[in-house]
Structure formats: C-alpha cells, structure tokens
RODO-2510 file (C-alpha; in nm, 4 decimals, decimal comma):
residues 188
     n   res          X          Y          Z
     1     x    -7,4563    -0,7143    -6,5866
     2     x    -7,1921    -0,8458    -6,7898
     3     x    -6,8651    -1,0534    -6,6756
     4     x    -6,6974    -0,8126    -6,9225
     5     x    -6,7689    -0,5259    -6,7825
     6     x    -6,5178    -0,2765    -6,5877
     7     x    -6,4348     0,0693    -6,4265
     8     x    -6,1604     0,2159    -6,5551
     9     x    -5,9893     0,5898    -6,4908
    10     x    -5,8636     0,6498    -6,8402
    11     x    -5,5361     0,8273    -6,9102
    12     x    -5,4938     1,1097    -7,2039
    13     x    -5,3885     0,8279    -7,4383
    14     x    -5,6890     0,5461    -7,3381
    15     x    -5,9088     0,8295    -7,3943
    16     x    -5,8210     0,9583    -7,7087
    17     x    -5,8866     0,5548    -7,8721
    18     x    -6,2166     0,5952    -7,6980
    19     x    -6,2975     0,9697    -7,8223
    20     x    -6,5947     0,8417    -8,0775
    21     x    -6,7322     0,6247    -7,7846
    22     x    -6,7313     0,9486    -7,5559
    23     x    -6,9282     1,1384    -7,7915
    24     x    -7,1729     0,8400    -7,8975
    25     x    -7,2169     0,8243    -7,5205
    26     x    -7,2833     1,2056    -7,4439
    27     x    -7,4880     1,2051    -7,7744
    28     x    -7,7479     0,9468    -7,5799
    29     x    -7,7626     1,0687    -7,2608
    30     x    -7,8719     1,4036    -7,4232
    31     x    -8,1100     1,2749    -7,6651
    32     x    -8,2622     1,1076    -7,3496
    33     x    -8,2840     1,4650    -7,2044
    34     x    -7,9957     1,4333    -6,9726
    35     x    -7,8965     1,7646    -6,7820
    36     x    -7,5235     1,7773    -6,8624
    37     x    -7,4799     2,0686    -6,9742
    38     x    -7,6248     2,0514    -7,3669
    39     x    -7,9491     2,1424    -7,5313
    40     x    -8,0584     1,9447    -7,8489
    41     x    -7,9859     1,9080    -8,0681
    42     x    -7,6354     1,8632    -8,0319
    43     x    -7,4295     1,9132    -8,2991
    44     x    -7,1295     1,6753    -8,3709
    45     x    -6,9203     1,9366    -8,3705
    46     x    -6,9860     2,0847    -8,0245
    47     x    -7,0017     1,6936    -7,8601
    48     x    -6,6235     1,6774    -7,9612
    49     x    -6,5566     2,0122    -7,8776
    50     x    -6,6239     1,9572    -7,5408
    51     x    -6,4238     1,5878    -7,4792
    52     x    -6,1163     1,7643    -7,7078
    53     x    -6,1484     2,1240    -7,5401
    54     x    -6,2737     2,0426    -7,2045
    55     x    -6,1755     1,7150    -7,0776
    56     x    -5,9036     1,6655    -7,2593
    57     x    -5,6392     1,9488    -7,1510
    58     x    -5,7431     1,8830    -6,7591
    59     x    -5,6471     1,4905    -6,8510
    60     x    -5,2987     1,6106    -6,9605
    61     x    -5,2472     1,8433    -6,6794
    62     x    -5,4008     1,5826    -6,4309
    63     x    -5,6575     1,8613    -6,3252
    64     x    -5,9623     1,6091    -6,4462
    65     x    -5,9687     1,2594    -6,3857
    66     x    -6,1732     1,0328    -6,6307
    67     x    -6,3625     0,7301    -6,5344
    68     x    -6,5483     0,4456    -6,7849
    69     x    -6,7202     0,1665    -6,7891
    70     x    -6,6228    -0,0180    -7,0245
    71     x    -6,7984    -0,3826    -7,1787
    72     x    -6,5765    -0,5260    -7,4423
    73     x    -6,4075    -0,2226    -7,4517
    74     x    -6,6412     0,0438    -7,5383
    75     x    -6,7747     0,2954    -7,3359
    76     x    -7,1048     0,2873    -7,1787
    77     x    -7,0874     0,5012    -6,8954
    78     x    -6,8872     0,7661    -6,7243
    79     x    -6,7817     1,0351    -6,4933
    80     x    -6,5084     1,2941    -6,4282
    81     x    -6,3590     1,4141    -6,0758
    82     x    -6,2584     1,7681    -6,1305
    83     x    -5,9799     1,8443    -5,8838
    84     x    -5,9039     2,1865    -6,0268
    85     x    -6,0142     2,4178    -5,6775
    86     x    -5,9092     2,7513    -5,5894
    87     x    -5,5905     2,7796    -5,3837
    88     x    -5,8088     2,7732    -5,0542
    89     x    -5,9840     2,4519    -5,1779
    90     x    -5,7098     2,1550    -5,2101
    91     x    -5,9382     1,9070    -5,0096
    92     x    -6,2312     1,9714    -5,2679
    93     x    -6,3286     1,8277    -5,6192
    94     x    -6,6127     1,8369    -5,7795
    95     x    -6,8551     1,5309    -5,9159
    96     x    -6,9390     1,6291    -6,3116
    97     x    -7,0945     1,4205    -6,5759
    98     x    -7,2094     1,0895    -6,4355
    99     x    -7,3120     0,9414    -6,7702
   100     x    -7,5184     0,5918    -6,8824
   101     x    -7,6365     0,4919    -7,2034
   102     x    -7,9377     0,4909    -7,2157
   103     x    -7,9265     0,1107    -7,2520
   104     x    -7,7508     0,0065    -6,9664
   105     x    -7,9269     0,1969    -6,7147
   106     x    -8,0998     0,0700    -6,4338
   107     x    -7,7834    -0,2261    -6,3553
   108     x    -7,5999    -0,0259    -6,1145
   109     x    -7,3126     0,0805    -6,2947
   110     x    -7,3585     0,5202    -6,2043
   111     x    -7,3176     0,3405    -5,8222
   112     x    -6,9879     0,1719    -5,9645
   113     x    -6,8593     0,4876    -6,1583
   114     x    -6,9326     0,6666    -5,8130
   115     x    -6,7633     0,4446    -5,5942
   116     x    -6,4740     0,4515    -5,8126
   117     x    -6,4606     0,8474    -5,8329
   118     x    -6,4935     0,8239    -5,4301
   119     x    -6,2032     0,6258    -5,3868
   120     x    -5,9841     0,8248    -5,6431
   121     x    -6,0893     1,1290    -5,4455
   122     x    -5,9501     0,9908    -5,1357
   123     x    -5,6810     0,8670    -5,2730
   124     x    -5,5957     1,2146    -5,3797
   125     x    -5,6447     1,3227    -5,0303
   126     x    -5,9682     1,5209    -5,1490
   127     x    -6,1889     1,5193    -4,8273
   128     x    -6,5663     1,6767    -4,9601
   129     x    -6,6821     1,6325    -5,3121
   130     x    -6,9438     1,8755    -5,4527
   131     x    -7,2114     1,7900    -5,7475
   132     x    -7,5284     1,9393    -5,8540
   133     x    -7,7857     1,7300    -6,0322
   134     x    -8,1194     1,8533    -6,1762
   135     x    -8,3646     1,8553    -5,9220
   136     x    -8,5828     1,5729    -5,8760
   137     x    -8,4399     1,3851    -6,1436
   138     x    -8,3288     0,9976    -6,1406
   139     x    -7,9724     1,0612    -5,9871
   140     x    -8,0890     1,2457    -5,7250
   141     x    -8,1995     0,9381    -5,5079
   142     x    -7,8622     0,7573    -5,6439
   143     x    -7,6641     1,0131    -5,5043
   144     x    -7,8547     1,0116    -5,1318
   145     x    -7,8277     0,6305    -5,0763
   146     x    -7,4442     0,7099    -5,1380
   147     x    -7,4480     0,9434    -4,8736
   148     x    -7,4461     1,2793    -5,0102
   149     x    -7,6467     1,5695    -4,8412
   150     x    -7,8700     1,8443    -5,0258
   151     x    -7,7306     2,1575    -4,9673
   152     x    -8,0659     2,3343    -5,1255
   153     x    -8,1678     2,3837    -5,4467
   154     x    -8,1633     2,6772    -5,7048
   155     x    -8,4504     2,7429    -5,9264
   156     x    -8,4678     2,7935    -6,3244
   157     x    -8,0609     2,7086    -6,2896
   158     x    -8,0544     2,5341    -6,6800
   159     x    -8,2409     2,5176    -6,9417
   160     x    -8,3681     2,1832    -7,0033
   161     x    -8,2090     1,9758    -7,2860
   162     x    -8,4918     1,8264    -7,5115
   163     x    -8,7451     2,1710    -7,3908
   164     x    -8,4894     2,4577    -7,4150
   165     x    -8,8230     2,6564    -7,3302
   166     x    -8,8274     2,4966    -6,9652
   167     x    -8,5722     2,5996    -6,7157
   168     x    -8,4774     2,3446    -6,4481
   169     x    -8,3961     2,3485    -6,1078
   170     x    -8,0861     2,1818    -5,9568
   171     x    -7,9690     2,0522    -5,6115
   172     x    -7,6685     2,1616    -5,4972
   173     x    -7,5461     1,8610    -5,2742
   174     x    -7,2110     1,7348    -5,0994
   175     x    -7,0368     1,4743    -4,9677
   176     x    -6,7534     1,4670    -4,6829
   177     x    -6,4915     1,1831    -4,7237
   178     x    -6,3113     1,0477    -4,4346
   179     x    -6,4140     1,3102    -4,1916
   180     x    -6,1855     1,4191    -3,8979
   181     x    -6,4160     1,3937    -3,5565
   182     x    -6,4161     1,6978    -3,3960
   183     x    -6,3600     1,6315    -3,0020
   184     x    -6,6056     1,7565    -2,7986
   185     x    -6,4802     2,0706    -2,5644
   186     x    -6,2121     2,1308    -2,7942
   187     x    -6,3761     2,5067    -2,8541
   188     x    -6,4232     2,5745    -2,5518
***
C-alpha cells in the first residue's frame, strides 16, 4: 500500500471536488458485480443521482457521514455512517456502501475505511452499528474478523447487479460499540 494513501471523512465541500471520483468509484464496484444497491448497467445519470440526491443532502444536514481513501488525492475507496435513526434509535447508525476499486482490493483498506467509520461512530456516541452485506460474499468474512455478529439472513433480498435475473440473499449483521456490562443480579 502506498505512503500516500489516507482515510479521510469528507465534508459537503471535499466531496463535491471529488464528485467524478465518487461515481468512477461506484461505476467499478458495480461493473465488478458489487451489491450496493445498482443493477447494470448503470447509467451516468443515475450514479450521480445518487452521490447528488442521496449522500449529498445527509452531508449538509450532518445525517450521513462520508469516508475516503484517498492516494494522491483521488478516491479509491469508501463508506458512509448513516446516523439518521428513528427517535427511539439515537445510539444506532447504520454501515452502507463500503466501496474498493476494483484495483486496490485485497490491501486492507475496507478494514481501514471500517475502523475509521467505528471510531466516528463512537465518537458520536453511537453504541451498535447495523449493515447487511450479500450473503456469502467477500465482505462477509471482513466484517466477522471485525467483530460483527450475523443476525440471520433473508433470502432473494436483491437482485443481483451484473444477473438482474438472480436474486441474492443478504446477512443482516451488527456490531455493539463500547458496551455497558450488565452486573450480574441486577434483575433480580
């Protein structure tokens, strides 16, 4: 892995210079058959529809945080931390759209992005994070060695990207940050 390579959280403004990179990225991971929630073939039009319509108000009203990693300042990987939860829900946030080109897999950088989403969840005092990832596919194992547990799994939940014929499964799974101990006898 490159010296020059870093995590960032981008800001409304950081991410609007990077806006092309975002949808060259998303534009990869698809072709690749990523299950992110697109079906090929994507057009241009609905990849920036997404990053302008989607990510882009929650950025400005601090309901989304963006992360990137960035070598010589262009994107090659990233994730969001949605922290937009129901009323009853203020510890939770939810894990969306871990993200690698395809060329800089395998080099540990969805562990980095993770990590980094992990710590801006605590710092926001979220205690569980939630994700679902397509069943048995190459985040899946990513996501265990981090410590998240598999809630169960839901069949034919998406169709899948490059085979809009095939419906995938996807595991539900979790992740509880700085949990409170519970002292024994305290129910009793």
């Amino acid at each position: 892995m490159s010296a020059s390579l870093r995590i960032e959280q981008l800001e409304a403004a950081a991410f609007t210079r990077h806006l092309d990179d975002f949808q060259r990225l998303l534009a990869a991971c698809v072709e690749q058959g990523a299950s992110i929630g697109f079906i090929l073939p994507l057009a241009d039009s609905v990849n920036r529809r997404f990053w302008t319509e989607a990510v882009a108000p929650g950025l400005a009203r601090g309901t989304r945080l963006l992360f990137a990693a960035l070598q010589d300042d262009r994107v090659v990987g990233s994730v969001q931390l949605v922290l937009d939860t129901p009323a009853n829900q203020p510890h939770r946030a939810d894990v969306v759209k871990l993200q690698v080109h395809p060329d800089w897999r395998r080099q540990g950088l969805a562990r980095r992005l993770m990590q980094a989403v992990e710590a801006a969840a605590r710092a926001e005092g979220r205690e569980l994070l939630t994700l679902d990832t397509r069943s048995d596919d190459h985040a899946e194992p990513l996501y265990l060695s981090l410590g998240y547990q598999v809630v169960g799994r839901i069949p034919g939940y998406s169709l899948d990207a490059r085979q809009p014929e095939r419906r995938d499964s996807t595991t539900l799974m979790y992740k509880t940050l700085n949990a409170v101990p519970v002292k024994l006898g305290a129910f009793s």
